[in-house]
Phi, psi and omega in degrees: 000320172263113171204121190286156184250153192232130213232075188238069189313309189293313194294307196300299189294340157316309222288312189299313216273274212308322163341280203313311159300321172284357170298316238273005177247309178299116203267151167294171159298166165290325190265094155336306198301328178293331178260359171234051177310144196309138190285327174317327157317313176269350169296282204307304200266225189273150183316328180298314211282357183275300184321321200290296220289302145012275186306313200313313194327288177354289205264007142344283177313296210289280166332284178333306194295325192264332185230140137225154188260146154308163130326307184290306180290014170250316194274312207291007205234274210311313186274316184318308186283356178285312205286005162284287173319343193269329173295338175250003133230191200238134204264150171241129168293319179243167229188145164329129129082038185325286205328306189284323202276007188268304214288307175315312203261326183274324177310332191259000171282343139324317202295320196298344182087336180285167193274340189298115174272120180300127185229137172255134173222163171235169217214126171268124191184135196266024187284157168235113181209092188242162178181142207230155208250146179313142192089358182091002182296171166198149149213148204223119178305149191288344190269316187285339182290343129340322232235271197303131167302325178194189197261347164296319193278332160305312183291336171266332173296335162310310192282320205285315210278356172272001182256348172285309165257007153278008154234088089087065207240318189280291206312343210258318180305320168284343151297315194282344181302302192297305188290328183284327182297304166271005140297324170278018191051001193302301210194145172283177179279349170287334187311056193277315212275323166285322178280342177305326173298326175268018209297320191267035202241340147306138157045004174305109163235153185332320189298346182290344195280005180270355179284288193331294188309331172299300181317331184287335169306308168288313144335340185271307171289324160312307199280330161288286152342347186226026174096000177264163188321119194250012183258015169215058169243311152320341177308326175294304185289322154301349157314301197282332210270006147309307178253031151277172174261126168269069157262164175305350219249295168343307174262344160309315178233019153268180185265339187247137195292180169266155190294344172304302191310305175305324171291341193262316156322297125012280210295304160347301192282332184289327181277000174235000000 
């Protein structure tokens, strides 16, 4: 969730134009559902997000068409950011509300379906923070467990952070890292344990908020699917949307919509 952003707009539009072209050899994925999220993101949310949802697609398509990672080049990613995290922070076995938020993390990692096996650890840190690593990690600071009101509300932060990576959110990042990357000579496309060190520190540009709004969509639908309230899922953001700043300069440059907007989506989806 926290993360800076680095704004380098000319090289990223090479990385799209050099995309386009090798598509025109290169096949797309299979699974349809990653280039077509739901239209609802442009109804709902903020005035910005529909052109953004727009450019994201681009650049989706253009990253896919230029990389694909192995299984093997994915777990070697996955484990390099586990043994980072463990040098910088300290994971706790037991934790506020273990029982429930371990029964809450398998429903809703059932409800999901996937071949990925989802591993949750949490991190002592008073950061109200989640955030989930290539490979399945998912992680949630001992402050948001904190933070949250019920397990209803757990259960969709769960689900947004299992939507980062089943539509493919983590992985188009570790593409925009490599391609942006070997242009500036930094590193090959083999560096896998160096982009892992940096993964979550990179390239987070406005456009990413259009991931979010996916992951919540998709969080919405897991977490209602697997039984929960879906009228205390919006609870977080109503917290959080106590201390933003709405100015324009503010949504040019965070990675994250603003929580009105989200909540407002939320509410879209409970009413359709």
């Amino acid at each position: 969730m926290k993360i800076q952003e680095i704004h380098l707009w000319a090289p990223l539009c090479l990385v799209f134009y050099i995309g386009a072209i090798h598509g025109q050899t290169a096949p797309y994925p299979t699974n349809a559902d990653q280039f077509n999220p739901s239209g609802h993101i442009v109804n709902c949310g903020h005035l910005f997000d529909g052109p953004s949802y727009y450019i994201k697609q681009l650049e989706n398509k253009s990253l896919d068409n230029m990389f694909s990672l192995t299984k093997e080049q994915k777990r070697e990613i996955g484990k390099a950011n586990y043994e980072q995290v463990l040098k910088k922070y300290k994971l706790m076995d037991d934790f506020r509300h273990k029982e429930s938020v371990l029964q809450t993390f398998a429903n809703i990692k059932n409800t999901a379906h996937s071949p990925t096996k989802f591993k949750l650890h949490v991190i002592a840190s008073t950061d109200i923070n989640a955030f989930t690593m290539i490979g399945g990690h998912i992680y949630l600071t001992s402050g948001l467990l904190d933070y949250i009101d019920s397990m209803d509300e757990l259960a969709f932060i769960l689900g947004h952070e299992i939507g980062h990576h089943e539509k493919l959110h983590l992985e188009r990042k570790i593409k925009k890292i490599m391609a942006t990357s070997s242009f500036f000579g930094k590193t090959g496309v083999e560096d896998f344990t160096k982009i892992a060190v940096d993964l979550n520190n990179k390239f987070s540009a406005p456009f990413d908020q259009i991931n979010e709004y996916e992951s919540d969509e998709y969080g919405f639908e897991i977490a209602k699917n697997a039984g929960y309230d879906v009228n205390r899922f919006a609870d977080f953001f109503k917290k959080l949307e106590k201390s933003e700043n709405k100015s324009i300069l503010t949504k040019l440059n965070s990675t994250h919509p603003f929580s009105s907007d989200r909540i407002r989506c939320l509410e879209n989806y409970i009413a359709n």
